[in-house]
FIPA-840181 format. One line per field, with one value per atom (N, C-alpha, C, O, CB): residue number from 1; residue in three letters; atom name; x, y, z. Coordinates in nm, 4 decimals. Glycine has a CB too. Example, Ala and Ser with C-alpha at 12.3 -4.5 7.8 and 13.67 -1.06 7.14 Angstrom:
! residues 2
seq [1,1,1,1,1,2,2,2,2,2]
type [ALA,ALA,ALA,ALA,ALA,SER,SER,SER,SER,SER]
atom [N,CA,C,O,CB,N,CA,C,O,CB]
east [1.3190,1.2300,1.3200,1.4236,1.1308,1.2850,1.3670,1.2900,1.3409,1.4084]
north [-0.5690,-0.4500,-0.3300,-0.3319,-0.4473,-0.2250,-0.1060,0.0030,0.1138,-0.0598]
up [0.7800,0.7800,0.7800,0.8465,0.9046,0.7080,0.7140,0.7870,0.8039,0.5725]
END
This chain:
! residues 57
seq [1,1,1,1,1,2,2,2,2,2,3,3,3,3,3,4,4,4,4,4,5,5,5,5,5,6,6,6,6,6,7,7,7,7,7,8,8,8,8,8,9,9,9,9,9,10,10,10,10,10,11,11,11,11,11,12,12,12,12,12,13,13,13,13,13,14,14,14,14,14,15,15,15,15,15,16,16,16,16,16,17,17,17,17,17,18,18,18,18,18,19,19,19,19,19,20,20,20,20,20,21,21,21,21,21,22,22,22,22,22,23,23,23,23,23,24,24,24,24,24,25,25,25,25,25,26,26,26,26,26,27,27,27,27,27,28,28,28,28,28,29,29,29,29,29,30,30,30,30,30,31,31,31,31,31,32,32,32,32,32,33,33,33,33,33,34,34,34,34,34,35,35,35,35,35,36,36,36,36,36,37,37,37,37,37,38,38,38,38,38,39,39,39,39,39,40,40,40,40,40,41,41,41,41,41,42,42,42,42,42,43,43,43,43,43,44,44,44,44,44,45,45,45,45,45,46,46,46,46,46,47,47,47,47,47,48,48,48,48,48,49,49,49,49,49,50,50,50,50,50,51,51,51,51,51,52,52,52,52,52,53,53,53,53,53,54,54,54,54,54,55,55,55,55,55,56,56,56,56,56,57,57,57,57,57]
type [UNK,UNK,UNK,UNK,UNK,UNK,UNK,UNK,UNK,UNK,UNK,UNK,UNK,UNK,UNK,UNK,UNK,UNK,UNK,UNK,UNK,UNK,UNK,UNK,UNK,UNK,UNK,UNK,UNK,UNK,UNK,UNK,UNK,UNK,UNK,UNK,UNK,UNK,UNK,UNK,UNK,UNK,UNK,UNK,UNK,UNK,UNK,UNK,UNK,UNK,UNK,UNK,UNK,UNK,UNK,UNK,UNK,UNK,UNK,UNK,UNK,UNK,UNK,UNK,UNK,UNK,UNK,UNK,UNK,UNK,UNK,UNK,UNK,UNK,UNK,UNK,UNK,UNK,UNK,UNK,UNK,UNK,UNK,UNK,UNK,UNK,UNK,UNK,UNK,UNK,UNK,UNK,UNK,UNK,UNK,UNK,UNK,UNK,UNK,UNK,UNK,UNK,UNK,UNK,UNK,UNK,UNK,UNK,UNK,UNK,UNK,UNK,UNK,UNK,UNK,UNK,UNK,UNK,UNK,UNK,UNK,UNK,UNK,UNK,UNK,UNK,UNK,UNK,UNK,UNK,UNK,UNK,UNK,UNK,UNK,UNK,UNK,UNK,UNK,UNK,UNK,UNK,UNK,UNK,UNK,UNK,UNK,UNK,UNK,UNK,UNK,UNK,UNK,UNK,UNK,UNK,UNK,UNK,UNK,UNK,UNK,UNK,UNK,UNK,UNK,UNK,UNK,UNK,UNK,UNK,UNK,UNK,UNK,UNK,UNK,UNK,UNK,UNK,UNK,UNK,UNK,UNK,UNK,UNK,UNK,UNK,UNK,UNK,UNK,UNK,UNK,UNK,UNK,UNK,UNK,UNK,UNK,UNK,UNK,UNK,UNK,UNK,UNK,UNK,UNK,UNK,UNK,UNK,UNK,UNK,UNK,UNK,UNK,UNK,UNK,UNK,UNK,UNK,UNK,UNK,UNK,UNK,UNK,UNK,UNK,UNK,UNK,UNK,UNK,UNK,UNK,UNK,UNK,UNK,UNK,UNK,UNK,UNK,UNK,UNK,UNK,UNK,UNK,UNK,UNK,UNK,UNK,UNK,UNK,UNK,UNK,UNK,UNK,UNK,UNK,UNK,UNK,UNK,UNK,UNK,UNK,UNK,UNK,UNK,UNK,UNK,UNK,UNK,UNK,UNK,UNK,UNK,UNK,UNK,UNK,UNK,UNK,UNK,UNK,UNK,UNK,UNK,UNK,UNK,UNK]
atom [N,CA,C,O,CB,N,CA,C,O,CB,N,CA,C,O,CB,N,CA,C,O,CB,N,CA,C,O,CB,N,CA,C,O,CB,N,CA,C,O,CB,N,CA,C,O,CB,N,CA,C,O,CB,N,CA,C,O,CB,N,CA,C,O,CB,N,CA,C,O,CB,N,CA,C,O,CB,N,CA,C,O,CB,N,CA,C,O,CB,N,CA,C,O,CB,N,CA,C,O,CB,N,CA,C,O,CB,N,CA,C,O,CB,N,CA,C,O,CB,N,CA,C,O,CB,N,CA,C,O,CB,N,CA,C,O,CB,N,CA,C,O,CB,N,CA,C,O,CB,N,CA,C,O,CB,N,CA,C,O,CB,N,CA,C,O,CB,N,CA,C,O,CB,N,CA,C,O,CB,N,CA,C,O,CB,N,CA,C,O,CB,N,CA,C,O,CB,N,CA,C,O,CB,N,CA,C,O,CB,N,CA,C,O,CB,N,CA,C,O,CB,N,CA,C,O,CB,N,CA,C,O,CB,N,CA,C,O,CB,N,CA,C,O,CB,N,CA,C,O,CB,N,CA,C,O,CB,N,CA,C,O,CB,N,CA,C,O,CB,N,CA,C,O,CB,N,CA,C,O,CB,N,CA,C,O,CB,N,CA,C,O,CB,N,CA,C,O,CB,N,CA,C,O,CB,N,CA,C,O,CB,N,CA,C,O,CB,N,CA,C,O,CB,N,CA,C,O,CB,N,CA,C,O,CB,N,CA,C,O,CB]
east [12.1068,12.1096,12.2551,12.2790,12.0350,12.3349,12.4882,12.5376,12.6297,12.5738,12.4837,12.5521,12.5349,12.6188,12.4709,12.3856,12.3223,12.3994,12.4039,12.1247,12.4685,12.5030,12.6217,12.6640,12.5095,12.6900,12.8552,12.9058,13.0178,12.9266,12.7580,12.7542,12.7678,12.8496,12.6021,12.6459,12.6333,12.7486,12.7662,12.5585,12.8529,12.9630,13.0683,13.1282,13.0473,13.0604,13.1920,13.1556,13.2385,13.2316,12.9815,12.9899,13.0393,13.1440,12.8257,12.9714,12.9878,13.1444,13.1790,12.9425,13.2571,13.3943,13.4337,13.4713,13.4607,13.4052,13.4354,13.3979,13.4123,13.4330,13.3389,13.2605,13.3415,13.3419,13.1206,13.4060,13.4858,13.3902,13.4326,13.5168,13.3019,13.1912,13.1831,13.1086,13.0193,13.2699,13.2892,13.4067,13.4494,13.1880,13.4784,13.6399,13.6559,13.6112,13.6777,13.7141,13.7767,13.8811,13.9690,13.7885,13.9174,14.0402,14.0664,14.1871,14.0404,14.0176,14.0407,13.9211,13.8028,14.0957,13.9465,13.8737,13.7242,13.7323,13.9913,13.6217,13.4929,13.4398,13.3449,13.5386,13.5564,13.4938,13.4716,13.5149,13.6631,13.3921,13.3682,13.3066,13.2149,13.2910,13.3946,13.3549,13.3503,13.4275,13.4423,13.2262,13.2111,13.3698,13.4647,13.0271,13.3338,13.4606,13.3528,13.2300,13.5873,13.4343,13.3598,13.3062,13.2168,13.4425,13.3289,13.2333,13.1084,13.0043,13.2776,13.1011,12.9931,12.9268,12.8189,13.0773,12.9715,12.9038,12.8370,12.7377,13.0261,12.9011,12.8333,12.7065,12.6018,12.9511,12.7056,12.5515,12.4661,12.3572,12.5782,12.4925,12.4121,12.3511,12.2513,12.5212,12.4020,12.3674,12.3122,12.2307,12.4296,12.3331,12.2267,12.1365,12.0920,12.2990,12.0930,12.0266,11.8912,11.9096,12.1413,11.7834,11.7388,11.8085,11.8764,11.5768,11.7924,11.9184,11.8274,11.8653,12.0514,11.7078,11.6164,11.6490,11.6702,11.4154,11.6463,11.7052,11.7977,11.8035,11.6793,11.9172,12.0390,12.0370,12.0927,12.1556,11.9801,12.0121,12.0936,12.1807,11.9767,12.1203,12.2656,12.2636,12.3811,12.3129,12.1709,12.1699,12.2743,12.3847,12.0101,12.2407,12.3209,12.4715,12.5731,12.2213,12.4814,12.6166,12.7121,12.8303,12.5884,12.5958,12.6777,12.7523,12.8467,12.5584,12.6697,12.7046,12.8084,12.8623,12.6076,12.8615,12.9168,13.0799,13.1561,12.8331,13.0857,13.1564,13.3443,13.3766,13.0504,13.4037,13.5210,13.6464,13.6704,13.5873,13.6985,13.7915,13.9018,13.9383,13.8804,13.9643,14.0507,14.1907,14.1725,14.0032,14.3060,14.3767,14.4761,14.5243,14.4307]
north [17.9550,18.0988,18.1473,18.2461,18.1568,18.0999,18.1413,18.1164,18.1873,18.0555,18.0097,17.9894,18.1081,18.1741,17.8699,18.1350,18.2422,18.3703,18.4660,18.2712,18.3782,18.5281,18.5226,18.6046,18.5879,18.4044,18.4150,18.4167,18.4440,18.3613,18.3651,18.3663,18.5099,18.5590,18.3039,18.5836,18.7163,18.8066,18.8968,18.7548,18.7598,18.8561,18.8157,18.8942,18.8198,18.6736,18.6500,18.7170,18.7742,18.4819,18.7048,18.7927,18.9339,18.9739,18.8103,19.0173,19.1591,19.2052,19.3062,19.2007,19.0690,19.0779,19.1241,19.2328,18.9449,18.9631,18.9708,19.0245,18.9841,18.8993,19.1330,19.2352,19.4040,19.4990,19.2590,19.3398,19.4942,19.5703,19.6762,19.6089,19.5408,19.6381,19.6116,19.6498,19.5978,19.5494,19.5144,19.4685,19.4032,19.3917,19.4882,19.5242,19.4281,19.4674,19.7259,19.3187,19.2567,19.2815,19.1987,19.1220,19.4245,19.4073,19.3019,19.2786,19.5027,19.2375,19.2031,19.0791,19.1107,19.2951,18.9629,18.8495,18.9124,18.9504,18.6916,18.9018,18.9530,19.1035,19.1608,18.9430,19.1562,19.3681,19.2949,19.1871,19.5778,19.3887,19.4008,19.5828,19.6432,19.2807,19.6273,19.7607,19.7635,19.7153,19.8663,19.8411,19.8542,19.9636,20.0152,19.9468,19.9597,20.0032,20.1200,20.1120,19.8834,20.2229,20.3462,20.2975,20.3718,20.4729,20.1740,20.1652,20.1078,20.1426,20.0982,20.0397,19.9646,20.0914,20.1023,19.8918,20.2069,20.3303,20.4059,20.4786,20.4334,20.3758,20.4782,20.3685,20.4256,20.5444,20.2415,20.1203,20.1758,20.2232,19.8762,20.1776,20.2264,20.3900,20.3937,20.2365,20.4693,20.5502,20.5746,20.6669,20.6005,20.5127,20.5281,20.4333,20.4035,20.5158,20.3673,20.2790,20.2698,20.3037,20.1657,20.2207,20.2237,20.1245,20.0303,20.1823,20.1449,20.0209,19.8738,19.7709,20.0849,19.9149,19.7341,19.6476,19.5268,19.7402,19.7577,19.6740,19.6599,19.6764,19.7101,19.6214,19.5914,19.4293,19.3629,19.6406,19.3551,19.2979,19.2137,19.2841,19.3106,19.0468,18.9919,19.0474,19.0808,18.8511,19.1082,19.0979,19.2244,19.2163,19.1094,19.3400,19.5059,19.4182,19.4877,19.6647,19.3161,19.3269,19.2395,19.2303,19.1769,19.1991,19.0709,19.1450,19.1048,18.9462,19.2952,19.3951,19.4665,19.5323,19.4824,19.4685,19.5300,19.4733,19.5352,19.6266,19.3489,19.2345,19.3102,19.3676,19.0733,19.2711,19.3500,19.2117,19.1301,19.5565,19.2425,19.1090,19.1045,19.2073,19.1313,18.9379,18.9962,18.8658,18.7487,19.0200,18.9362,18.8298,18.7215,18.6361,18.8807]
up [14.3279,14.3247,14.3206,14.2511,14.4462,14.3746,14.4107,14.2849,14.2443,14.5335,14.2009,14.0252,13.9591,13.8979,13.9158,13.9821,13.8605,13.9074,13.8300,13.8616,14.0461,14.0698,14.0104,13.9289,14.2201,14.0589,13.9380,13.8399,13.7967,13.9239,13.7810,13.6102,13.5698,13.4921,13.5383,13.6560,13.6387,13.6339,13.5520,13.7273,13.7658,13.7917,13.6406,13.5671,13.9732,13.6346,13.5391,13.4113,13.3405,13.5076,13.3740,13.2291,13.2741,13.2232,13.1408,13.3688,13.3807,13.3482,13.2869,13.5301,13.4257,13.4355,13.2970,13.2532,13.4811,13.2234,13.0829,12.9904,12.8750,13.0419,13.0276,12.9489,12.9054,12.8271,13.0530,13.0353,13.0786,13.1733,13.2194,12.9307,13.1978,13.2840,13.4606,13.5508,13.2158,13.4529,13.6405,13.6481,13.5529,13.7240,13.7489,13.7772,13.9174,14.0252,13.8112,13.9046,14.0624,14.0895,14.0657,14.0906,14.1592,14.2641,14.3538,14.3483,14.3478,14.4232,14.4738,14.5424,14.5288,14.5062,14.6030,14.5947,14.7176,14.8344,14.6492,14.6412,14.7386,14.7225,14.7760,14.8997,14.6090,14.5811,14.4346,14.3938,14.5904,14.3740,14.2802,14.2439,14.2995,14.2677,14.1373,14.1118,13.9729,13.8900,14.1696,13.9579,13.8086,13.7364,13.7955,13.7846,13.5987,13.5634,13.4833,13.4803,13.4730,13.4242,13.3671,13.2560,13.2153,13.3350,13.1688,13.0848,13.1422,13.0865,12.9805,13.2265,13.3620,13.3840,13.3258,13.5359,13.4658,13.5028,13.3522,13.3506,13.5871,13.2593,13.1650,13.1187,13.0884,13.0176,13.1116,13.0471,13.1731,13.1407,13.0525,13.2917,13.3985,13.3282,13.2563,13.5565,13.3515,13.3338,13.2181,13.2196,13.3653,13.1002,12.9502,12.9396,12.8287,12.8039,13.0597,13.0483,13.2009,13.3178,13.0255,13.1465,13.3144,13.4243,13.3834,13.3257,13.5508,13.5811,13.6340,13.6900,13.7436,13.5919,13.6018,13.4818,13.4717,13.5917,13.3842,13.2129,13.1650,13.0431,13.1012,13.2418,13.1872,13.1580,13.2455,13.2873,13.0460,13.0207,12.9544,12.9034,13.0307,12.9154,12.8960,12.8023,12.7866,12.8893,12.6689,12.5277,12.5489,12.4949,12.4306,12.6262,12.6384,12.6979,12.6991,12.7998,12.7309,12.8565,12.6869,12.6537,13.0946,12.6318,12.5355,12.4231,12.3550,12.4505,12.4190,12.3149,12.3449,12.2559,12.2853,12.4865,12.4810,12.5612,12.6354,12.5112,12.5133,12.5335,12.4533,12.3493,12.4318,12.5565,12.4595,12.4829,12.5719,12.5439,12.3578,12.3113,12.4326,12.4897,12.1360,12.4749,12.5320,12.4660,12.4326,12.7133,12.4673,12.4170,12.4747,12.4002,12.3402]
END
């Protein structure tokens, strides 16, 4: 269970949609708050998080 949750956090990270200040917070970032909000928040799935995946270099 502790894999599947970090998997979870590291896509959300690399998505741009969840923000780690700091080791143990995690805050969504305003593009995170806006998929919440155009979305119901039971159906955020990977396919919405994969779409909205932003490059990093």
């Amino acid at each position: 269970m502790r894999n599947r949750v970090s998997f979870a956090l590291s896509d959300l990270a690399i998505s741009g949609l969840l923000d780690r200040p700091k080791r143990g917070l995690y805050l969504p970032t305003s593009r995170g708050q806006e998929l919440i909000r155009n979305t119901n928040k039971k159906k955020v799935t990977k396919r919405k998080i994969d779409r909205s995946k932003k490059i990093k270099i």
